[in-house]
C-alpha positions in Angstrom: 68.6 -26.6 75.9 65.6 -28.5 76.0 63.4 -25.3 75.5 65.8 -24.3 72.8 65.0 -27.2 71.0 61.2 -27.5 71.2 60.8 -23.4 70.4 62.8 -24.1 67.5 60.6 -27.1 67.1 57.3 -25.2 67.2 58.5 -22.3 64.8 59.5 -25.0 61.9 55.9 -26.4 62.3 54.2 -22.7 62.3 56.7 -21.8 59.2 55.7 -25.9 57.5 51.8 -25.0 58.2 52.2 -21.4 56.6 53.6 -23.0 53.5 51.4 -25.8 53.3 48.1 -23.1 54.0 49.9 -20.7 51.5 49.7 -23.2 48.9 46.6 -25.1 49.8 45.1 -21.6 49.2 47.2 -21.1 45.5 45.9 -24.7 44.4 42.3 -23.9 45.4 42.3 -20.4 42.9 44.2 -22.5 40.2 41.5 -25.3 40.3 38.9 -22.8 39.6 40.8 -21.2 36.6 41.0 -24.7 35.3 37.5 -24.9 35.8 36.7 -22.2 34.0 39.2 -22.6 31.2 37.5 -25.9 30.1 34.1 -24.2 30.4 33.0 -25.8 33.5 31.7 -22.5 35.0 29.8 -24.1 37.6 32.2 -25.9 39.2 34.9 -22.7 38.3 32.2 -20.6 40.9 31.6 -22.9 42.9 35.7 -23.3 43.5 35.9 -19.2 43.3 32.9 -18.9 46.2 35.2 -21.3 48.6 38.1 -19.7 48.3 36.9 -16.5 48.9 34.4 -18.1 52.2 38.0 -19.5 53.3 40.4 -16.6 53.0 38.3 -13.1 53.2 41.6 -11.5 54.2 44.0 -12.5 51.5 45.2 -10.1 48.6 44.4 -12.0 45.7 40.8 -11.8 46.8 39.9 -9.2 44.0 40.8 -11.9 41.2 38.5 -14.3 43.1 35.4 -12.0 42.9 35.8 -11.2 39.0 36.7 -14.8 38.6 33.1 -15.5 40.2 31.4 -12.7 38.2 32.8 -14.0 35.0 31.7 -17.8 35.7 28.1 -16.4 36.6 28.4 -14.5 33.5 28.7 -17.4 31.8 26.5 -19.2 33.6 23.7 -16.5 32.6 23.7 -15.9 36.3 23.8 -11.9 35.7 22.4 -10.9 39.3 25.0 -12.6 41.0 27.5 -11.7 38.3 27.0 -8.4 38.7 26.6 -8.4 42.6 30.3 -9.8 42.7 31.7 -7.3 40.6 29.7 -4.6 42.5 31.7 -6.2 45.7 35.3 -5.9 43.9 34.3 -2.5 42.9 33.2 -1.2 46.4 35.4 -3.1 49.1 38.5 -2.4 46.8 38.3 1.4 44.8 40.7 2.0 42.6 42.2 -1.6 42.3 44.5 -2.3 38.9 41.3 -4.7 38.2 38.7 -2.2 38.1 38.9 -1.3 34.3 38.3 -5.3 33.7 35.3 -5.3 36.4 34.1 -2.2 34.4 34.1 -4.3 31.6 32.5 -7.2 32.3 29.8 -4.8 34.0 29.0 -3.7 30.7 28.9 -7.5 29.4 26.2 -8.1 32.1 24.0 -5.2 31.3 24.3 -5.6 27.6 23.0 -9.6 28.6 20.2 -7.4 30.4 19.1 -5.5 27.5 19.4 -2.4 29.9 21.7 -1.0 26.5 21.6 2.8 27.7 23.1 1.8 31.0 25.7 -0.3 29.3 26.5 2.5 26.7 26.6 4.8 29.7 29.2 2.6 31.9 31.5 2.0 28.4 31.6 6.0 27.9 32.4 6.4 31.1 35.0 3.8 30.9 36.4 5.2 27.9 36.7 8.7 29.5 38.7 7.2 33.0 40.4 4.5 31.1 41.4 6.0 27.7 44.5 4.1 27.1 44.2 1.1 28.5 44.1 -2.4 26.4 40.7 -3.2 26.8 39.3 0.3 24.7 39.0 -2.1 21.4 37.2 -4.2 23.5 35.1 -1.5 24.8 34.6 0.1 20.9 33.5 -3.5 19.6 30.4 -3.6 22.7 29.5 0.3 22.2 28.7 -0.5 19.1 26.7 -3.2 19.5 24.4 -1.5 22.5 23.8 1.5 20.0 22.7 -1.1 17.1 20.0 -2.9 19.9 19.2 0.7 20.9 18.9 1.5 17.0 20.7 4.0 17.1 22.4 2.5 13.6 24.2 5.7 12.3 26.3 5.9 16.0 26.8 2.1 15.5 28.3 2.3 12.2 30.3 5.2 13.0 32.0 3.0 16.2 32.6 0.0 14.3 33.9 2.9 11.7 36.1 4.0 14.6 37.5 0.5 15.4 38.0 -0.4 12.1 40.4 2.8 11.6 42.2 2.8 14.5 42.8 -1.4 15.1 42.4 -2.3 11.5 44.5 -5.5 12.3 42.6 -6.2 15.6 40.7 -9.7 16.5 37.4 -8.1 16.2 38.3 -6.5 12.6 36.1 -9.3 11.2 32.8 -8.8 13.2 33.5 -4.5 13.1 32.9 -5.4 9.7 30.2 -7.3 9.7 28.6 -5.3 12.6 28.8 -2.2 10.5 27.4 -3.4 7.1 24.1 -4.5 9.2 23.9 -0.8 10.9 24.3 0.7 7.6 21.7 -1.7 6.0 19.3 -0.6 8.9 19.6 3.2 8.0 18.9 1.8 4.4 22.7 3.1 3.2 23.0 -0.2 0.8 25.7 0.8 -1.0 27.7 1.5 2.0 26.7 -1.4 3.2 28.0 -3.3 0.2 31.5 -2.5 -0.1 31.8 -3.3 4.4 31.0 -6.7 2.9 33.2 -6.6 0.2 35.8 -5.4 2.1 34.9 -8.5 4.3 34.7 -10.7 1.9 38.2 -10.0 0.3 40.3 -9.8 3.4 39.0 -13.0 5.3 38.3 -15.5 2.5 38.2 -18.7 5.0 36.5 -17.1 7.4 33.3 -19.0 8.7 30.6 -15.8 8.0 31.7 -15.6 4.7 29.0 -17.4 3.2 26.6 -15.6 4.8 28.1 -12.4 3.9 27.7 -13.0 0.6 23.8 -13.7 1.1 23.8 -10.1 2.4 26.1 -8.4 0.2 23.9 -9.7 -2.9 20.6 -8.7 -0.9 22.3 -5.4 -0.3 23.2 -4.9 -4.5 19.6 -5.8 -5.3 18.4 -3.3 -3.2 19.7 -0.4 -5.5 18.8 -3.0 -8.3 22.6 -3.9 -9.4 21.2 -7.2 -10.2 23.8 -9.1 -12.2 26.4 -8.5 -9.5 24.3 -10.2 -7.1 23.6 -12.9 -9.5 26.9 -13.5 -10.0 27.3 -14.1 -5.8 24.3 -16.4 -5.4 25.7 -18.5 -8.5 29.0 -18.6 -6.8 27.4 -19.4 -3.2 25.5 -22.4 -4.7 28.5 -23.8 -6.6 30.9 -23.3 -3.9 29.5 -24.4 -0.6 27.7 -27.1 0.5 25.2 -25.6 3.0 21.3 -26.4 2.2 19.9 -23.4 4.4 22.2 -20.6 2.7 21.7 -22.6 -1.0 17.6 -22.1 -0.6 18.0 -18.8 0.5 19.8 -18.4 -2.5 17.6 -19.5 -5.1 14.8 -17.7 -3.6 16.9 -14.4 -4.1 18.0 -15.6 -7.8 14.3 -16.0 -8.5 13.1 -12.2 -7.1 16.3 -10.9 -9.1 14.8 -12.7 -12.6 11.5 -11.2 -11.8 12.9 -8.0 -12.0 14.6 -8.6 -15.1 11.7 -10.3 -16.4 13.4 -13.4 -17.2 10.4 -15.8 -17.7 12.2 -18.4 -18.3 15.1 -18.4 -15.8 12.9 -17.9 -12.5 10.2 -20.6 -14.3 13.7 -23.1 -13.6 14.5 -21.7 -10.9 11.5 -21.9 -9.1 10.2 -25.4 -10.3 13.9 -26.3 -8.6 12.9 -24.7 -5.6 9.6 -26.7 -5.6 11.6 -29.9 -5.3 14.0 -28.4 -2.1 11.6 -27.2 -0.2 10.0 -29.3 3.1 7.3 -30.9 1.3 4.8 -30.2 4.5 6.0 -26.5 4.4 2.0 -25.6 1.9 2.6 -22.1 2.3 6.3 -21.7 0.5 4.8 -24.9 -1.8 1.8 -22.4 -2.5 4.3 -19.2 -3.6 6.1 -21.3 -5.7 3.5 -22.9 -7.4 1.6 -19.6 -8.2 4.8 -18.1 -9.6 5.1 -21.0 -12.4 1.5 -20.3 -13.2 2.2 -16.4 -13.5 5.4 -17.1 -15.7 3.8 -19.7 -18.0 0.9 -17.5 -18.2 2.5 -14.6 -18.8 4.6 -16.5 -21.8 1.0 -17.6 -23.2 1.4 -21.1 -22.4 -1.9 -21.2 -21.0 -2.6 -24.8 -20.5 0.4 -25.0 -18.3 -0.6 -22.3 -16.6 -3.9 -23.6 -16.0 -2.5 -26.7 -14.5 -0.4 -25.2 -11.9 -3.9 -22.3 -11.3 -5.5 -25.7 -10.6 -3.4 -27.1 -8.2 -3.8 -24.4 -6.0 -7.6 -24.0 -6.3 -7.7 -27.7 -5.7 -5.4 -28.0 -3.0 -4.1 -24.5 -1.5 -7.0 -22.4 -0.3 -5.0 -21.5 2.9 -3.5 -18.9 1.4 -6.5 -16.6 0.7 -4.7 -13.9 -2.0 -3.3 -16.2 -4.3 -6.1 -18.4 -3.9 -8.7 -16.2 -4.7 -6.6 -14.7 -7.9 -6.5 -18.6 -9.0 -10.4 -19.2 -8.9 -10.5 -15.3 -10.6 -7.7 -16.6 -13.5 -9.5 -20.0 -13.9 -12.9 -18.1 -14.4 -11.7 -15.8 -17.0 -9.9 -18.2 -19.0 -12.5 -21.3 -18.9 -15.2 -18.5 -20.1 -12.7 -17.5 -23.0 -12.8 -21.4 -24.0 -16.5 -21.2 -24.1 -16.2 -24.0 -21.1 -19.8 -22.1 -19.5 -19.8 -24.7 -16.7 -16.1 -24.7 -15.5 -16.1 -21.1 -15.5 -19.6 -21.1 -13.2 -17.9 -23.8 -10.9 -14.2 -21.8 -10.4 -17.0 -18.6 -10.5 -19.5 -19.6 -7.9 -16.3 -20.8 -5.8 -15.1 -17.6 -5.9 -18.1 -15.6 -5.0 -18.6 -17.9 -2.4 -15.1 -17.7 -0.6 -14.1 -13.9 -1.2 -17.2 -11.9 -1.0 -15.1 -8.7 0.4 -12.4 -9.3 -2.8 -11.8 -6.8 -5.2 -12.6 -8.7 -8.2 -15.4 -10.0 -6.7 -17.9 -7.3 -8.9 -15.7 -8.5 -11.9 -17.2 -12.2 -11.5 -20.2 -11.6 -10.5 -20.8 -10.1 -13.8 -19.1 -12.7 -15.8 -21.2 -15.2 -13.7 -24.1 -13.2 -14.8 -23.2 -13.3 -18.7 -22.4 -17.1 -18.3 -26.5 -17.5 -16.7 -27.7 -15.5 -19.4 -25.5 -17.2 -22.3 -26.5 -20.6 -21.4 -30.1 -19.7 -21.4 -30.7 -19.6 -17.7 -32.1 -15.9 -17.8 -33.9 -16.3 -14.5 -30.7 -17.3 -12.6 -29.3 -14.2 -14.7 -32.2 -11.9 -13.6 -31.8 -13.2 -9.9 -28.1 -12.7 -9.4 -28.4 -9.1 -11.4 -31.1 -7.8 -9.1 -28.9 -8.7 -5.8 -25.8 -6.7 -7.7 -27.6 -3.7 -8.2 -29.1 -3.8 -5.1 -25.4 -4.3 -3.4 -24.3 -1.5 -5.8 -27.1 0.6 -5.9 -25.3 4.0 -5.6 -22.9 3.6 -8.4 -25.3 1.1 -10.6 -25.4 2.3 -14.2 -28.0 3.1 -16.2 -27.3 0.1 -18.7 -27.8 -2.3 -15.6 -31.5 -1.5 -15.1 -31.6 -1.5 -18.8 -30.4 -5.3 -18.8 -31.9 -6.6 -16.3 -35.5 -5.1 -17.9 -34.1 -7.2 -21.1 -34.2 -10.1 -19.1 -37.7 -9.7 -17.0 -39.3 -9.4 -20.3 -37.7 -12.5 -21.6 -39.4 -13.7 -18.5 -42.5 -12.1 -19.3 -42.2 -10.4 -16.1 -43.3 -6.8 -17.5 -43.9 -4.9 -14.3 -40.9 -5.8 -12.7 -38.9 -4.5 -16.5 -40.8 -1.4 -16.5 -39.6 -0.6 -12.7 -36.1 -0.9 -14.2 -36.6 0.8 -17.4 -38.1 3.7 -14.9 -35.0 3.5 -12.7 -32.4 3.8 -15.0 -34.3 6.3 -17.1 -34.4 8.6 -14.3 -30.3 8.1 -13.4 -29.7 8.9 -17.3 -31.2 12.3 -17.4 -30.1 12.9 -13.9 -26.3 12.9 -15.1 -27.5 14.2 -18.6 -26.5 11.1 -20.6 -27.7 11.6 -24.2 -27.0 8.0 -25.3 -28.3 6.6 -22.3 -31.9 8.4 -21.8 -32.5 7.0 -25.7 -31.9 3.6 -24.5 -34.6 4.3 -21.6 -36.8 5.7 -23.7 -37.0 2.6 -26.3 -37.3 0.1 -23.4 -39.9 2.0 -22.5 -42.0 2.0 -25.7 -41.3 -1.4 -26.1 -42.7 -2.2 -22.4 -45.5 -0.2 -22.7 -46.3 -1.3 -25.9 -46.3 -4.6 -24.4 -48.5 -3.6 -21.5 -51.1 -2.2 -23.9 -50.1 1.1 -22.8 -50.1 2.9 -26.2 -50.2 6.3 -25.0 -47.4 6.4 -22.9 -45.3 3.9 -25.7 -46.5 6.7 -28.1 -45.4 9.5 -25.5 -42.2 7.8 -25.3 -42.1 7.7 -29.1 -42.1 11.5 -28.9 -39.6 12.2 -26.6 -37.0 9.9 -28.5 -37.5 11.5 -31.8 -37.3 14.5 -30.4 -33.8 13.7 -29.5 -32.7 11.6 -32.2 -34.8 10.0 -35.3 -32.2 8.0 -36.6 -31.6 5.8 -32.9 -33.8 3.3 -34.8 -33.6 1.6 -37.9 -35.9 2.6 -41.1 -38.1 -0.6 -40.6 -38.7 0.4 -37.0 -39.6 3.8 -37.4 -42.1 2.8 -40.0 -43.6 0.7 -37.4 -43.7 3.5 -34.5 -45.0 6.1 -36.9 -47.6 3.9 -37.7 -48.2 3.2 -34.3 -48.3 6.9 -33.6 -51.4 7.8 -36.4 -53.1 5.0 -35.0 -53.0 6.6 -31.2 -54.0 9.7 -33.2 -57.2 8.2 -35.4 -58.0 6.1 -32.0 -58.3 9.2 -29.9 -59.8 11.7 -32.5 -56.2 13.8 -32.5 -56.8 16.7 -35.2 -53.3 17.5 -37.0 -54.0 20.9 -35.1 -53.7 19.4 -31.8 -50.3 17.2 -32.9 -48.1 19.9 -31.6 -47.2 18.2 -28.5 -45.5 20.0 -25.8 -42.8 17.0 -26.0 -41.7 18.8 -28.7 -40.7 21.7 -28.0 -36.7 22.9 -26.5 -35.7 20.9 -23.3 -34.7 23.6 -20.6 -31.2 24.0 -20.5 -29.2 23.6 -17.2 -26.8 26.4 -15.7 -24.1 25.6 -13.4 -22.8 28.5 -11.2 -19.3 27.6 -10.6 -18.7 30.6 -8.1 -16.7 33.5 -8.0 -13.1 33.9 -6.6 -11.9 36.6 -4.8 -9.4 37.7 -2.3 -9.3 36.5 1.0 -10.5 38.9 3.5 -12.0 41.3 0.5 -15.6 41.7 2.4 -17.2 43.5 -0.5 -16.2 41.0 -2.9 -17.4 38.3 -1.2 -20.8 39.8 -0.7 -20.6 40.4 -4.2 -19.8 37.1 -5.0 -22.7 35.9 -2.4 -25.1 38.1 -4.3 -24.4 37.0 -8.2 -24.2 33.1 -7.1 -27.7 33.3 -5.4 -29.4 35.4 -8.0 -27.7 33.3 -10.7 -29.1 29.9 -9.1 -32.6 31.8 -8.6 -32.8 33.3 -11.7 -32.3 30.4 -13.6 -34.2 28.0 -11.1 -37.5 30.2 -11.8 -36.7 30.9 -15.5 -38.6 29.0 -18.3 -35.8 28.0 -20.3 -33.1 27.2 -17.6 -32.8 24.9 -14.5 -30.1 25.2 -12.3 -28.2 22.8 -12.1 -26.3 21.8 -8.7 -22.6 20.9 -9.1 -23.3 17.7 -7.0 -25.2 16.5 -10.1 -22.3 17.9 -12.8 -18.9 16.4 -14.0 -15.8 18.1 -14.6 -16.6 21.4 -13.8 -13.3 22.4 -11.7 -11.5 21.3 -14.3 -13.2 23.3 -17.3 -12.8 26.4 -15.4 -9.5 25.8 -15.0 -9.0 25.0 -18.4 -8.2 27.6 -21.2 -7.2 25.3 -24.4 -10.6 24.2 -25.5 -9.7 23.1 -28.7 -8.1 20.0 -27.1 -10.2 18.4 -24.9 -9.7 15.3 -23.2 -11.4 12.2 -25.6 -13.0 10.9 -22.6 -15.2 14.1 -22.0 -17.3 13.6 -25.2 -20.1 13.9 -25.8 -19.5 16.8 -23.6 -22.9 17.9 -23.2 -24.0 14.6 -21.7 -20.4 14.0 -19.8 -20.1 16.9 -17.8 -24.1 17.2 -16.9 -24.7 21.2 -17.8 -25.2 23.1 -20.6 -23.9 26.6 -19.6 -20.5 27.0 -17.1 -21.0 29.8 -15.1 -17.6 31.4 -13.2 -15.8 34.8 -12.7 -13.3 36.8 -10.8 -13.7 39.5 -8.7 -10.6 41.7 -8.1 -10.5 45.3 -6.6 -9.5 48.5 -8.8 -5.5 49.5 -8.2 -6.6 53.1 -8.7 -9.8 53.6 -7.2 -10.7 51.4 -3.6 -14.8 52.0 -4.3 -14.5 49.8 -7.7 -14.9 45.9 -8.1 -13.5 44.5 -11.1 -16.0 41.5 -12.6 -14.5 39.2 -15.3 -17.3 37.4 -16.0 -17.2 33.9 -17.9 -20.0 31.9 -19.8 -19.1 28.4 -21.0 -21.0 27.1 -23.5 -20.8 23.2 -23.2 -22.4 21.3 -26.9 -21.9 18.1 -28.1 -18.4 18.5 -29.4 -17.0 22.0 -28.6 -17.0 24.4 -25.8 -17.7 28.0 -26.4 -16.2 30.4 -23.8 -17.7 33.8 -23.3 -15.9 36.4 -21.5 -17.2 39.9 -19.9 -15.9 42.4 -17.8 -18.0 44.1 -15.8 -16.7 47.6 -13.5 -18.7 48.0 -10.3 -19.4 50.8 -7.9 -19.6 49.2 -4.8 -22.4 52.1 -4.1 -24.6 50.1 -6.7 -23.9 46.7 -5.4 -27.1 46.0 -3.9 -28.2 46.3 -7.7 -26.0 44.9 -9.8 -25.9 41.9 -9.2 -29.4 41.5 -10.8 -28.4 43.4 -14.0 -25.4 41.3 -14.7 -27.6 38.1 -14.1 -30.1 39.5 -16.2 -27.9 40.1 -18.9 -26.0 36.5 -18.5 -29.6 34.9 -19.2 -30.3 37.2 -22.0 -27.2 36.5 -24.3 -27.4 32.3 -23.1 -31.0 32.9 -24.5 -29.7 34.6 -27.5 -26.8 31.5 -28.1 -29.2 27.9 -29.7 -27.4 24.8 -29.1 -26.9 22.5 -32.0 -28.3 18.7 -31.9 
């Protein structure tokens, strides 16, 4: 009876220590799911970890371990987080959990940036798990890993996806939002504009809504439907009360009335803007600034402009660009008030600051009027000399022409006449009428000055053999003079006046080529042959120079061109624009009929003053006579150019 009563005794306690062990155990798991639903999720693993170290044999172990993964999820603990869900996964295969540990697996490698894995383990999870209730959930994260892949098009067509099939889901919202920024990235803004819209109209509370209408206006402006998006930044300011969002605004209203070219609206808008923004934040100061000095200046209210140009030369040279086009503005205006030393202060600035600027050329020279203007002529001279030694490959004529001007207000003579000798010698190189009389007379007047007389007479010649009327009556008076002086001095019978100087300039030939079919061997030869007997010929001959194409101007064009009659205004004079007095170019074709004949059109342009005569030949060619021919037809070019005199 006894042992009756204490083996009953013993399996009450056994069945009292089960239940209180049983739920000891429930308590622990519920502690840690209170953890974690208040966001504790260090305390939620650390709750999940014991109960899984004190019961590794109970059933409910699987919910332990993806409790634990989700609270080092959280936690930004991802190795661990994935290491317990990579322990659910293997000890228990196939478990009714493994579609939620798939899940979050994704969730950890998407926090990895390792995006093709996580698209990789939500495909797969999709093709194992295709109707199960997390496949929103797994639509929503695809998604997003192809958007941080960039794969934007496969983005937009997921969130598409969602959108259709759960259009009353939780993530309907951020679909939408998701997709509009995938569609913006592939640049498809209208697309992109009615996702927000869309947005916009069916979640009017909703806490992205502002934003969204930031985007949706910066999405109409990029296919320039401006008054919409107007109309949503005025709305955005009036409504809410967020300072971030309002600036952002207002900077967007004031690109949109640039592009309208509303002066007066961005002017408002931007000297607004100027009294938001952080007052140590120079750079966004210095945009602003420079904007109210472009609109006032582009309204003609100058001296407002200038005020504003002056603040940032004063103040804002950290921002080179709009620096530099300050000092540049400031320079050209004080020079149109006639304010000489302001515009050498903002001048000298400039050239100082921004020697690699575009404009910098642009000041130099205006730096260099405002020298010789105020009578400094040797700071002129000085700052001249250094530009056309910086420029000397694409210095003008008229440069070396100036700057002689101003060494013989200096009475520097030898240091004029090496310029007047330089810029004579680029005038006849590129043929410029106008510009080889302007060398000429500075050389008269030099050597005149130099007690040179012969070569001021010589000089004489040569420009009245070009054009007697370049000086005035009074002048020429003076010159002739001059000239029967030289004679009487030096014993000069009339009989021996006849100066070579006089007599008919050579006249330059340029060989344009010859075309031909590619892989035609005899015409090529052919046109070998005629383009080096042409330059030859006319190299050797006594009244032509060849003339190199390096040296000439427009010459692809005029053989191109057939409607000489209308030629471009900037062309003329032609003689002295394009650099050669005779164009010549042909075509060498073969004979349909006959495989042993060449077919030469030959052309001759004659370039004058103020027309262009086109000569055209056709020649027929036995290719047995080739090694000949090509001397005849040259001949016979130079014969009929001979035969053609040039007007002056």
């Amino acid at each position: 009876m006894n042992l009756r009563k204490n083996s009953l005794f013993f399996y009450s306690f056994f069945l009292c220590l089960f239940a209180v062990f049983a739920l000891s155990c429930r308590e622990t798991v519920r502690t840690a799911d209170d953890y974690y639903a208040a966001k504790r999720y260090d305390r939620a693993a650390e709750e999940y970890r014991q109960f899984i170290k004190d019961n590794p044999k109970l059933l409910s172990l699987p919910n332990a371990y993806l409790g634990l993964a989700w609270s080092e999820y959280q936690l930004g603990n991802y190795p661990e987080a994935e290491g317990a869900v990579a322990i659910l996964m293997t000890r228990y295969p196939g478990h009714y959990l493994e579609p939620q540990a798939r899940y979050l697996k994704a969730h950890i490698l998407f926090a990895q940036r390792k995006f093709v894995e996580c698209s990789e383990e939500l495909e797969d999870f999709l093709l194992k798990f295709p109707d199960n209730s997390l496949v929103p959930d797994v639509r929503v994260l695809l998604a997003r890993s192809a958007a941080a892949q960039l794969r934007f098009a496969e983005a937009a067509d997921e969130y598409k996806m969602y959108l259709e099939r759960y259009g009353n889901g939780p993530y309907v919202p951020a679909a939408l939002i998701g997709r509009a920024k995938a569609l913006e990235k592939s640049a498809k803004w209208q697309e992109a504009a009615e996702t927000l819209e869309e947005f916009i109209k069916r979640f009017p509370k909703h806490l992205e809504r502002p934003q969204a209408m930031l985007d949706l206006a910066r999405y109409k402006m990029a296919y320039a439907d401006y008054s919409s998006a107007e109309n949503l930044l005025l709305e955005l300011i009036n409504v809410y009360s967020m300072p971030d969002l309002t600036l952002s605004a207002q900077k967007m209203l004031l690109d949109i009335y640039d592009a309208e070219r509303k002066i007066d609206d961005a002017a408002n808008i931007a000297r607004n803007l100027l009294g938001l923004i952080d007052p140590r934040n120079d750079t966004e100061a210095a945009k602003l600034v420079f904007r109210l000095a472009q609109y006032h200046a582009a309204r003609g209210d100058t001296s407002v402009a200038r005020n504003y140009f002056r603040r940032i030369a004063e103040r804002m040279d950290f921002d080179s660009a709009k620096h530099a086009y300050a000092l540049f503005w400031l320079t050209i205006d004080e020079m149109s008030r006639g304010n000489r030393e302001e515009a050498l202060a903002f001048g000298e600035r400039f050239l100082s600051l921004y020697p690699s600027n575009p404009e910098y050329e642009k000041i130099d020279r205006i730096i260099i009027d405002v020298y010789f203007s105020a009578g400094r002529t040797a700071d002129g001279a000085a700052n001249l000399e250094t530009l056309l030694k910086r420029e000397w490959s694409t210095a003008a004529p008229k440069d070396f022409y100036r700057l002689a001007s101003s060494y013989i207000d200096l009475k520097d003579y030898n240091s004029a006449m090496r310029n007047v000798a330089e810029g004579l010698k680029r005038s006849e190189r590129a043929g410029d009428t106008p510009s080889i009389l302007s060398g000429l007379y500075h050389s008269m007047i030099l050597n005149n000055l130099l007690g040179n007389s012969a070569k001021a007479v010589e000089s004489w010649w040569r420009l009245k053999s070009i054009s007697e009327n370049y000086v005035t009556v009074s002048e020429k008076v003076f010159w002739d003079d001059m000239e029967e002086q030289f004679y009487r001095e030096n014993r000069i019978t009339p009989q021996m006046r006849e100066r070579s100087q006089f007599s008919e300039e050579k006249q330059k030939v340029n060989v344009e080529g010859f075309e031909w079919k590619l892989g035609d061997i005899s015409a090529m030869k052919l046109s070998n042959s005629l383009f080096m007997t042409f330059a030859s010929s006319t190299q050797a001959n006594q009244d032509f120079e060849y003339a190199p194409k390096s040296l000439t101007n427009y010459i692809d064009e005029m053989v191109r061109m057939h409607d000489f009659d209308n030629i471009p205004d900037t062309w003329y004079p032609l003689r002295s624009s394009i650099g050669a007095d005779w164009i010549v170019h042909g075509r060498i074709t073969g004979d349909e009929y006959d495989t042993n004949i060449l077919i030469l059109d030959l052309r001759l342009l004659r370039v004058d003053y103020e027309k262009i005569f086109p000569f055209e030949y056709s020649y027929k060619i036995n290719l047995s006579e080739e090694p000949t021919v090509a001397s005849r037809i040259v001949r016979e070019s130079i014969d009929r150019m001979r035969t053609y005199k040039p007007s002056r």
